[in-house]
Gaussian input, Z-matrix of N, CA and C with variables (Angstrom, degrees):
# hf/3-21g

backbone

0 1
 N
 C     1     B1
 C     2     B2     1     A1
 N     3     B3     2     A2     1     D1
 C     4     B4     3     A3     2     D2
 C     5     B5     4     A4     3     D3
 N     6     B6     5     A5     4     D4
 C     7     B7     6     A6     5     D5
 C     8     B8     7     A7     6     D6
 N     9     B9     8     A8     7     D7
 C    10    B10     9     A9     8     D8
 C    11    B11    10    A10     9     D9
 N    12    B12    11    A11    10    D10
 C    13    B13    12    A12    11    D11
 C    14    B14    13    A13    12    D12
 N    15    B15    14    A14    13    D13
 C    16    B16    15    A15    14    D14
 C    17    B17    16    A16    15    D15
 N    18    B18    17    A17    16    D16
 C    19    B19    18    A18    17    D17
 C    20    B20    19    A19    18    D18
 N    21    B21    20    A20    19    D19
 C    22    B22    21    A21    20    D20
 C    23    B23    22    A22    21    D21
 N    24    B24    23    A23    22    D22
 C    25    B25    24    A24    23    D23
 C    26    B26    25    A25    24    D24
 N    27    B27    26    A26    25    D25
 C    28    B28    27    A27    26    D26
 C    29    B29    28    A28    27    D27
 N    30    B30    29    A29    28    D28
 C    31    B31    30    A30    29    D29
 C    32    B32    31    A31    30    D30
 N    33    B33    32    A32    31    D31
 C    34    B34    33    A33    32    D32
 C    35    B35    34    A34    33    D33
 N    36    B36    35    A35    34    D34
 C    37    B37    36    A36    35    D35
 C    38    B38    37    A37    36    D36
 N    39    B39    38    A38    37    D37
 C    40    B40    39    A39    38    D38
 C    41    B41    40    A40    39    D39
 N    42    B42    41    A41    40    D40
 C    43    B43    42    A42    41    D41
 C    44    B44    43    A43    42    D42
 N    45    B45    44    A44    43    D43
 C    46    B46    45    A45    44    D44
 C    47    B47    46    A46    45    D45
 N    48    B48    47    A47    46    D46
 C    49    B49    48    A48    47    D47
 C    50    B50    49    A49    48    D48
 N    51    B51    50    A50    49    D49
 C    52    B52    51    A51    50    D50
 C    53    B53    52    A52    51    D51
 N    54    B54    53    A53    52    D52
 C    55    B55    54    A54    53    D53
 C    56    B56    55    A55    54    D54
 N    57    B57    56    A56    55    D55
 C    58    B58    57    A57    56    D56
 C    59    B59    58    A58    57    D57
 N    60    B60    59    A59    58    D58
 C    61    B61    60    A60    59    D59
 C    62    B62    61    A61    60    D60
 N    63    B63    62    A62    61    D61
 C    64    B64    63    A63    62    D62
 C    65    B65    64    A64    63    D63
 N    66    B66    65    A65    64    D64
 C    67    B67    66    A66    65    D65
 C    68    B68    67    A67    66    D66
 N    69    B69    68    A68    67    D67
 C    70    B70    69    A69    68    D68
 C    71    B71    70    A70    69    D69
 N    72    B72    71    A71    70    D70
 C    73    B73    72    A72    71    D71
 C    74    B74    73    A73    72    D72
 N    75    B75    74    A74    73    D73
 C    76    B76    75    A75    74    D74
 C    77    B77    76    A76    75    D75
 N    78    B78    77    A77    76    D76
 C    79    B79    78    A78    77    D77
 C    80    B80    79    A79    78    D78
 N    81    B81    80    A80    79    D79
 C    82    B82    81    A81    80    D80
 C    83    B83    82    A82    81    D81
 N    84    B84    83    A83    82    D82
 C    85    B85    84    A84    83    D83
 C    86    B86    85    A85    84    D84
 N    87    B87    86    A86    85    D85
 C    88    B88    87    A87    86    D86
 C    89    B89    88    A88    87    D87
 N    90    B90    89    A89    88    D88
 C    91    B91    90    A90    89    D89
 C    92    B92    91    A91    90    D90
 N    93    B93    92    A92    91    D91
 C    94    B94    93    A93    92    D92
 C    95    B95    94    A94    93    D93
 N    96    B96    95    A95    94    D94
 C    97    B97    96    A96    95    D95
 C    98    B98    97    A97    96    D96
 N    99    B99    98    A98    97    D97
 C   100   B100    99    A99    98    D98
 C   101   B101   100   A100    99    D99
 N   102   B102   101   A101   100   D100
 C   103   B103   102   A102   101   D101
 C   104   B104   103   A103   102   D102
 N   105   B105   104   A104   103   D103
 C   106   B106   105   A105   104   D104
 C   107   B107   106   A106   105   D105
 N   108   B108   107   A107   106   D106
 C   109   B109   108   A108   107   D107
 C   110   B110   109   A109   108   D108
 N   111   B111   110   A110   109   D109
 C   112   B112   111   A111   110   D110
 C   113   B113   112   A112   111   D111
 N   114   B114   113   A113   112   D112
 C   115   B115   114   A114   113   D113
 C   116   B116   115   A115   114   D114
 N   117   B117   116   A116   115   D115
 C   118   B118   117   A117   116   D116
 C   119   B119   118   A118   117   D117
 N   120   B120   119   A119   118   D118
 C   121   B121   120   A120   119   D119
 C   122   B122   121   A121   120   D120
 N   123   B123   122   A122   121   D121
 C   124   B124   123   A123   122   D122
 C   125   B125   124   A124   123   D123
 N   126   B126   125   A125   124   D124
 C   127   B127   126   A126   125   D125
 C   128   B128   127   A127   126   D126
 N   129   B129   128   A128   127   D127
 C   130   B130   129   A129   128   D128
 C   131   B131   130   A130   129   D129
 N   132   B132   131   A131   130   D130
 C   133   B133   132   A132   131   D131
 C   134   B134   133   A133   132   D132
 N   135   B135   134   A134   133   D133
 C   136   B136   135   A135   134   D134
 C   137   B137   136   A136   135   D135
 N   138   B138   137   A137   136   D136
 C   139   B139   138   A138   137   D137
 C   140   B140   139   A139   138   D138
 N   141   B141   140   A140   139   D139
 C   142   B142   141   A141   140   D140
 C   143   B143   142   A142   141   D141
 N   144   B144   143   A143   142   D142
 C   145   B145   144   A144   143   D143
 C   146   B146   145   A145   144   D144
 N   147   B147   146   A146   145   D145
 C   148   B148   147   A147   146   D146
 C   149   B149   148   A148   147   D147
 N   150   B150   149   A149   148   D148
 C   151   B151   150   A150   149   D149
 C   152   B152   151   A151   150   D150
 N   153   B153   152   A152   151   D151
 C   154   B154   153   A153   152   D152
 C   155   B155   154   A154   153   D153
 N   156   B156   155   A155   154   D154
 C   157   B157   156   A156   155   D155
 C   158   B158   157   A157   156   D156
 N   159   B159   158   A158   157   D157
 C   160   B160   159   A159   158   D158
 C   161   B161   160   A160   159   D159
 N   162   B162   161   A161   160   D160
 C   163   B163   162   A162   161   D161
 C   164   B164   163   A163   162   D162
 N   165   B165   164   A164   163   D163
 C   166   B166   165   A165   164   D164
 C   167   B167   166   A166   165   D165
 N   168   B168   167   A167   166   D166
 C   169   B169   168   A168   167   D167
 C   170   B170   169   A169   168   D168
 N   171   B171   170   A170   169   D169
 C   172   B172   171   A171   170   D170
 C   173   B173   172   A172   171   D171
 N   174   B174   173   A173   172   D172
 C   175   B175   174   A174   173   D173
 C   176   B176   175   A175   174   D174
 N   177   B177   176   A176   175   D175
 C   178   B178   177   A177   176   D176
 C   179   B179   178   A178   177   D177
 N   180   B180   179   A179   178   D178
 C   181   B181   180   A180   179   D179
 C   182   B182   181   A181   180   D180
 N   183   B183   182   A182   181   D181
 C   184   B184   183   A183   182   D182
 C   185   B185   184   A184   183   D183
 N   186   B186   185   A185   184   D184
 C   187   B187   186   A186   185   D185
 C   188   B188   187   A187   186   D186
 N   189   B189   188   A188   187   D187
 C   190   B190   189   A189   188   D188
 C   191   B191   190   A190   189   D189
 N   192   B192   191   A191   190   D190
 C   193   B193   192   A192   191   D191
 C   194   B194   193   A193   192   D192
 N   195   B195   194   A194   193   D193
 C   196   B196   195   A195   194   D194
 C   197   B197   196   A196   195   D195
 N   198   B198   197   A197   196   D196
 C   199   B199   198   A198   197   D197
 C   200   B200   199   A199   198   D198
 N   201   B201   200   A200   199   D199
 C   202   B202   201   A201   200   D200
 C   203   B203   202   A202   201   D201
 N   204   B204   203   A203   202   D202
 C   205   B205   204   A204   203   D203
 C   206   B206   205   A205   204   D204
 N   207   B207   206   A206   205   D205
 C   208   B208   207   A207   206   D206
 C   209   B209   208   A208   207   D207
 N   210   B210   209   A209   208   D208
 C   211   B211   210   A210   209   D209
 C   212   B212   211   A211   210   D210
 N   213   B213   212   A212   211   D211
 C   214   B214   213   A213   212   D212
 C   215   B215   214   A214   213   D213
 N   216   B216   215   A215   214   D214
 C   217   B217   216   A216   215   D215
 C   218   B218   217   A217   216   D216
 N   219   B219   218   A218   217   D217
 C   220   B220   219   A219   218   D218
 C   221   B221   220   A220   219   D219
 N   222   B222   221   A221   220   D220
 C   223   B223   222   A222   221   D221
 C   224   B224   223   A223   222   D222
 N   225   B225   224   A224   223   D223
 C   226   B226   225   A225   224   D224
 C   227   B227   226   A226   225   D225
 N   228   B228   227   A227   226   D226
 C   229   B229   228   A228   227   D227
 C   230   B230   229   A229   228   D228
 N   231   B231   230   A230   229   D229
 C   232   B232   231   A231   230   D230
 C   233   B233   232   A232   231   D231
 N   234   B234   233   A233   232   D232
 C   235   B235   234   A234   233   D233
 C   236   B236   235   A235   234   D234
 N   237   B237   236   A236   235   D235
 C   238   B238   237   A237   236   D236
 C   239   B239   238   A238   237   D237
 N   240   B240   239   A239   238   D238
 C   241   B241   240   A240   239   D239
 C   242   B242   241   A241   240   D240
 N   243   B243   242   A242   241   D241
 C   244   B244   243   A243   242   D242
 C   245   B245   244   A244   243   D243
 N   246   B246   245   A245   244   D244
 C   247   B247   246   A246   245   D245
 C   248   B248   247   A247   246   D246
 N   249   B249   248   A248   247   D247
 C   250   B250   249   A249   248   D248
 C   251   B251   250   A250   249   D249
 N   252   B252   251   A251   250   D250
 C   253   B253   252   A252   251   D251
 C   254   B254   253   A253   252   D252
 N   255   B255   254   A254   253   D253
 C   256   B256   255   A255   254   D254
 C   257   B257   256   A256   255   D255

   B1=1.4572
   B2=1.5245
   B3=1.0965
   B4=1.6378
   B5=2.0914
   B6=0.9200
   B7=1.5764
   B8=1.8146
   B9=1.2254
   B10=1.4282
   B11=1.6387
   B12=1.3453
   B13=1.0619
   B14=1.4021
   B15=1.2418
   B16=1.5163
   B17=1.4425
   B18=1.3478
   B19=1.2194
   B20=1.5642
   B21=1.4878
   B22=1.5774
   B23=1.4634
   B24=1.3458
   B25=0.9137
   B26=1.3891
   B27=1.1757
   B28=1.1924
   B29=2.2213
   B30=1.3850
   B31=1.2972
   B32=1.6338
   B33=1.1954
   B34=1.3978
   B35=1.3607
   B36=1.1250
   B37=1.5933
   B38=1.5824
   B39=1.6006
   B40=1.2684
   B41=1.7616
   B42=0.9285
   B43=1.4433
   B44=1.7604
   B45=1.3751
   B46=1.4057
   B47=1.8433
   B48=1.2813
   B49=1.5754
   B50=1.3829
   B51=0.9808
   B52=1.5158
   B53=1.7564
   B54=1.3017
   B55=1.2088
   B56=1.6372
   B57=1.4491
   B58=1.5986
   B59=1.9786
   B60=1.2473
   B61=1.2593
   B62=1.4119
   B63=1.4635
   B64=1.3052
   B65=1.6672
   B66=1.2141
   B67=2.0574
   B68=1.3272
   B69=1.4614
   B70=1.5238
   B71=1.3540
   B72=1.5458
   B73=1.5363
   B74=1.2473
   B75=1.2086
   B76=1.7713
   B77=1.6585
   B78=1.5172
   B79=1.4302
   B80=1.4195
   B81=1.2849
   B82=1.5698
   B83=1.9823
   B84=1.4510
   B85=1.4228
   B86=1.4651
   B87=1.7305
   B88=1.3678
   B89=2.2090
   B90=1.9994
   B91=1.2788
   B92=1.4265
   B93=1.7430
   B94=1.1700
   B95=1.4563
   B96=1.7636
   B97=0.8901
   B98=2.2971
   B99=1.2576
   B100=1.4709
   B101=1.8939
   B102=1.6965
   B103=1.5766
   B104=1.9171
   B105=1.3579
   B106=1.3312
   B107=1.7408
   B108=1.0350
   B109=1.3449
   B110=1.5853
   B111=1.4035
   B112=1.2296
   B113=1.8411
   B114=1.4936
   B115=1.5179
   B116=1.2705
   B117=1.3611
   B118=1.4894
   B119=1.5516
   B120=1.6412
   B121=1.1972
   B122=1.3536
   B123=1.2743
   B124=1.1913
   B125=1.2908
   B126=1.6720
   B127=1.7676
   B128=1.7739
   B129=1.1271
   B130=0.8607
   B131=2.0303
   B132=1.2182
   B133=1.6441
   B134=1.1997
   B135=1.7575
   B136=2.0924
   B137=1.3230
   B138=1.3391
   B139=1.3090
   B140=1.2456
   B141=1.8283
   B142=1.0540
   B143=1.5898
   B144=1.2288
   B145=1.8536
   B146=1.7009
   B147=1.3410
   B148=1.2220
   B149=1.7007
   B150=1.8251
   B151=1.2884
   B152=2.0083
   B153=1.3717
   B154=1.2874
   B155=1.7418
   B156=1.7980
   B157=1.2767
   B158=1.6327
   B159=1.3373
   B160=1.8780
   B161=1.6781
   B162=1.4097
   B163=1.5300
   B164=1.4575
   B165=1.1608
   B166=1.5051
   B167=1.7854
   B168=1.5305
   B169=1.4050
   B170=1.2662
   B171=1.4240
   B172=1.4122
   B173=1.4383
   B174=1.3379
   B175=1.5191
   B176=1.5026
   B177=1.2093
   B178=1.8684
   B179=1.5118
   B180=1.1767
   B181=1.2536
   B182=1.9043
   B183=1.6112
   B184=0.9725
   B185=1.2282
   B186=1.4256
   B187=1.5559
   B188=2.1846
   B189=1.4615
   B190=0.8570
   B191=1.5331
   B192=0.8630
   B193=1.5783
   B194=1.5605
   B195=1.2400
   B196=1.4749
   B197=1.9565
   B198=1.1863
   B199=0.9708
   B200=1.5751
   B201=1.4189
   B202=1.1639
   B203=1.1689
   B204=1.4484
   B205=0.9587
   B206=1.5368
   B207=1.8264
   B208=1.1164
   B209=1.9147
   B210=1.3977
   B211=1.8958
   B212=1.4890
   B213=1.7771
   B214=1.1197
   B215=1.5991
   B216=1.4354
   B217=1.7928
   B218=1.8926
   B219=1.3013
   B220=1.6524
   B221=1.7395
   B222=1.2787
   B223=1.9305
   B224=1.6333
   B225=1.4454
   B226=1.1209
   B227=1.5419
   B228=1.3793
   B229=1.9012
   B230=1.8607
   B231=1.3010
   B232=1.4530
   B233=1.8062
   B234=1.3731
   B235=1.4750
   B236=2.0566
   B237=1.2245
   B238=1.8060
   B239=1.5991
   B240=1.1520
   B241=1.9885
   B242=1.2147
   B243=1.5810
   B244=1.1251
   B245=1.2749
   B246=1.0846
   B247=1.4582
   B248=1.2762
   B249=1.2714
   B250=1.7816
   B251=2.1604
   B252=1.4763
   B253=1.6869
   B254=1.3011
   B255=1.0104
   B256=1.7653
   B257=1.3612
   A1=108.76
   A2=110.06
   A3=133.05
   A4=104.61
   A5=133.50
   A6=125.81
   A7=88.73
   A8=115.18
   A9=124.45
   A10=98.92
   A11=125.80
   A12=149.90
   A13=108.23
   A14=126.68
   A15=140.18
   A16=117.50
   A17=115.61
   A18=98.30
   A19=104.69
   A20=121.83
   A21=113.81
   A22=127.06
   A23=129.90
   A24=151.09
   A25=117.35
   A26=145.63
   A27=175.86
   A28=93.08
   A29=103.22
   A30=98.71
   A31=137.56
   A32=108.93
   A33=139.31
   A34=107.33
   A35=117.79
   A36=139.05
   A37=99.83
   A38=121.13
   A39=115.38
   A40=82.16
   A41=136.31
   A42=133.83
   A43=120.19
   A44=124.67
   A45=114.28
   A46=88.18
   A47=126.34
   A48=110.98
   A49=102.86
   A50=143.09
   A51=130.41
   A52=72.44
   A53=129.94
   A54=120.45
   A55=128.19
   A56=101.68
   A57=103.91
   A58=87.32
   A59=129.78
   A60=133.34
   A61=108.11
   A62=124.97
   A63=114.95
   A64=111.33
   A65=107.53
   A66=122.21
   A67=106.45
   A68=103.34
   A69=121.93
   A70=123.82
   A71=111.31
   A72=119.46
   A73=125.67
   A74=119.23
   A75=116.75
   A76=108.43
   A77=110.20
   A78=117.22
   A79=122.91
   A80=107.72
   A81=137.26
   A82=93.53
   A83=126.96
   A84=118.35
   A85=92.50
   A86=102.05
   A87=89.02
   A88=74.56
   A89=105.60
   A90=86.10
   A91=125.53
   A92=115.32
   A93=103.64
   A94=129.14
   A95=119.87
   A96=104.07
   A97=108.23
   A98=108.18
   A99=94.26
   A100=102.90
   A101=96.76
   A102=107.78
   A103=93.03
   A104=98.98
   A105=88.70
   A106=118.60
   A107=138.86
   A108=136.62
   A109=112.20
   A110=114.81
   A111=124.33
   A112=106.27
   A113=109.82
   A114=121.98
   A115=126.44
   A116=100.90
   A117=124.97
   A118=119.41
   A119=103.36
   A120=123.39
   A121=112.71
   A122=124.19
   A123=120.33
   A124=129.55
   A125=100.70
   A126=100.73
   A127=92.42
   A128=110.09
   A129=118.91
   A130=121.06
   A131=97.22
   A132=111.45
   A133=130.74
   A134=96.17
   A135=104.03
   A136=102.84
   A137=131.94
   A138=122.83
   A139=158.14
   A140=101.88
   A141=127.47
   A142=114.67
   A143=93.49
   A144=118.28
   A145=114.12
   A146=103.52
   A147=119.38
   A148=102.87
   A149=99.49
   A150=110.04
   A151=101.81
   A152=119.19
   A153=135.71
   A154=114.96
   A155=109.76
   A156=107.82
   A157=109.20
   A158=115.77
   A159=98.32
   A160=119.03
   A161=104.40
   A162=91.68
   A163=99.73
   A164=116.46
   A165=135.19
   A166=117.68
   A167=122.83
   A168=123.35
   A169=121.63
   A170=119.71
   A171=110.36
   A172=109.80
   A173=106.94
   A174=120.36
   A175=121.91
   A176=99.85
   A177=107.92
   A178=113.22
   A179=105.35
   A180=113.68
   A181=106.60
   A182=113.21
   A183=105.60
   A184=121.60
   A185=89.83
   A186=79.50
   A187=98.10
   A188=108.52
   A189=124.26
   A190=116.30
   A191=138.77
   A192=135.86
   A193=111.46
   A194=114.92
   A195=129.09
   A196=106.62
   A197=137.99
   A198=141.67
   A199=120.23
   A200=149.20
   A201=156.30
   A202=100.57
   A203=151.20
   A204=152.05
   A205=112.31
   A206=132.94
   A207=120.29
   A208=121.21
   A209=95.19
   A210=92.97
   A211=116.94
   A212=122.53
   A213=109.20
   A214=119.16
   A215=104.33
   A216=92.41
   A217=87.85
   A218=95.51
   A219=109.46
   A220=122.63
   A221=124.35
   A222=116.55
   A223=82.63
   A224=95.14
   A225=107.46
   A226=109.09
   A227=104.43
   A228=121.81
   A229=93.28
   A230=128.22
   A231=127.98
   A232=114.03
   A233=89.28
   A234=83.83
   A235=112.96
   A236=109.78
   A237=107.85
   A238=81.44
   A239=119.19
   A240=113.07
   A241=113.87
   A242=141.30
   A243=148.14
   A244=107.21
   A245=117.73
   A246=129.04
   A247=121.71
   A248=115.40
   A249=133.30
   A250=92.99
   A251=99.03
   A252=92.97
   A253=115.25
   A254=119.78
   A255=126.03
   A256=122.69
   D1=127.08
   D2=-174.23
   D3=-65.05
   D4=144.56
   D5=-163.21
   D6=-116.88
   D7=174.75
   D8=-155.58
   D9=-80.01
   D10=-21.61
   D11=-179.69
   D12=-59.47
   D13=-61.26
   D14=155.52
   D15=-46.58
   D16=-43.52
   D17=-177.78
   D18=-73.82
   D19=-46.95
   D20=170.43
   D21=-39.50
   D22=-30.33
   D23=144.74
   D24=-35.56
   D25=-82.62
   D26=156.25
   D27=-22.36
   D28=-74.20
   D29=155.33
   D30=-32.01
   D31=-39.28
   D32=-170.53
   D33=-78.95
   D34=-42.04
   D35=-174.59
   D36=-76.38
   D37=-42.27
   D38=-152.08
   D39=-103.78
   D40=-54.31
   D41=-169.82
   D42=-2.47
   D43=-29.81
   D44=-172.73
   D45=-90.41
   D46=-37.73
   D47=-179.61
   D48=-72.96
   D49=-14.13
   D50=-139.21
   D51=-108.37
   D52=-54.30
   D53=-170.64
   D54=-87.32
   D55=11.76
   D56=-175.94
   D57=-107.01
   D58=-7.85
   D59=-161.19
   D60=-131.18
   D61=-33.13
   D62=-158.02
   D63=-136.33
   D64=33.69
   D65=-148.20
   D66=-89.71
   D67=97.84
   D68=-174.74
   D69=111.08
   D70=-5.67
   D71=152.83
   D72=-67.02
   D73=167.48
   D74=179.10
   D75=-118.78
   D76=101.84
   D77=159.51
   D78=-49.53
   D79=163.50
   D80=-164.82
   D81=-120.72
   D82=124.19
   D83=153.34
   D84=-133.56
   D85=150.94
   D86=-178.32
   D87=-167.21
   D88=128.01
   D89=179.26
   D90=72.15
   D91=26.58
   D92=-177.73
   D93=65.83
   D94=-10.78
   D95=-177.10
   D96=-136.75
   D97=157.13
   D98=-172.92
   D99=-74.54
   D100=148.39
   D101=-163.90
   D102=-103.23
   D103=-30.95
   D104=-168.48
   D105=-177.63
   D106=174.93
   D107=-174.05
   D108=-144.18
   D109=102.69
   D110=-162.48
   D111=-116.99
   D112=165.86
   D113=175.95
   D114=-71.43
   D115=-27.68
   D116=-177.67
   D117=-160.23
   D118=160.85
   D119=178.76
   D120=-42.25
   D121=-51.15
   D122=-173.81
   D123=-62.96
   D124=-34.68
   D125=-165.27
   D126=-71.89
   D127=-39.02
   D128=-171.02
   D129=-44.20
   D130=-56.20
   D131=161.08
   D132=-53.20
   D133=-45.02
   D134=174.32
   D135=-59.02
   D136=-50.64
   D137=167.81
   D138=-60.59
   D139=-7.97
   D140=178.25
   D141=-98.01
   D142=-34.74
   D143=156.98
   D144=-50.86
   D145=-53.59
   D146=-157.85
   D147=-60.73
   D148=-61.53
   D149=-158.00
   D150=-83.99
   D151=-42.49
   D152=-160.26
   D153=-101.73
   D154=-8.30
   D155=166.96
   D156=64.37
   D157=-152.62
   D158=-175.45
   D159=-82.51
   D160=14.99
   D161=167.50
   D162=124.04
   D163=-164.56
   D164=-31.38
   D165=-36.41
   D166=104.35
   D167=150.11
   D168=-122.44
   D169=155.04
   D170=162.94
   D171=-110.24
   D172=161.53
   D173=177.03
   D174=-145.72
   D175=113.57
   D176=-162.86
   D177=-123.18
   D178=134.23
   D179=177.57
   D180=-85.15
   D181=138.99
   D182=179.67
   D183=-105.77
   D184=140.61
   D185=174.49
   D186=118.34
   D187=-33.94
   D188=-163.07
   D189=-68.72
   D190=-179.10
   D191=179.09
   D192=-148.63
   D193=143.64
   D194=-133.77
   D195=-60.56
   D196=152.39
   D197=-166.77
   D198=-102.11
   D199=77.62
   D200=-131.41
   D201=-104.32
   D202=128.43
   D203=156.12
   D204=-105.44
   D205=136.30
   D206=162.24
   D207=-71.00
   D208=159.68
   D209=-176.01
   D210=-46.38
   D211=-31.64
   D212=178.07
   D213=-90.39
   D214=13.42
   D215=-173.60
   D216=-93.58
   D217=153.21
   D218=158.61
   D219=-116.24
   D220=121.45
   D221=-169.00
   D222=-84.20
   D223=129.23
   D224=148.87
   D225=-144.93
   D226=131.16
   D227=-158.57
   D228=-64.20
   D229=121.90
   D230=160.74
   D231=-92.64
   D232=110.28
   D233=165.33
   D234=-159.53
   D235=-154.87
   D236=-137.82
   D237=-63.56
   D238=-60.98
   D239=-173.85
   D240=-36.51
   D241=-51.14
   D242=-160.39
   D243=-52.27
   D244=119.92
   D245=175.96
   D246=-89.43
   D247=-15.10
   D248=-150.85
   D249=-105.47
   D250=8.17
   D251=168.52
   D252=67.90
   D253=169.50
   D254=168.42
   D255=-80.63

């Protein structure tokens, strides 16, 4: 099994096609290797869920530029299931 590291890698490698062809879609890596090229975040996850269970996958938006959070913020994804509110 390929570690999350590889798949960034692997991403890294493909990044000038992935973005002259696919810029603003959300890739699939899974195993070092790309799983798939989707419209959105989501399809993208049900499938990564589906086939790979909790992971190791990555999932990148292309095109996108890196996501910084300060030490006191925490991401936590809000959406219709979440019970725990905004």
């Amino acid at each position: 099994m390929a570690s999350l590291m590889e798949d960034i890698a692997a991403f890294d490698r493909m990044r000038p096609d992935l973005e002259a062809k696919h810029r603003r879609e959300w890739v699939l890596f899974h195993d070092g290797a790309l799983v798939g090229v989707f419209p959105d975040f989501e399809s993208a996850a049900a499938l990564a869920v589906d086939r790979f269970g909790d992971g190791p996958h990555l999932i990148r938006q292309v095109g996108a530029g890196p996501v910084q959070l300060t030490g006191g913020m925490v991401f936590r994804p809000a959406h219709a299931l979440d019970t725990g509110g905004l």
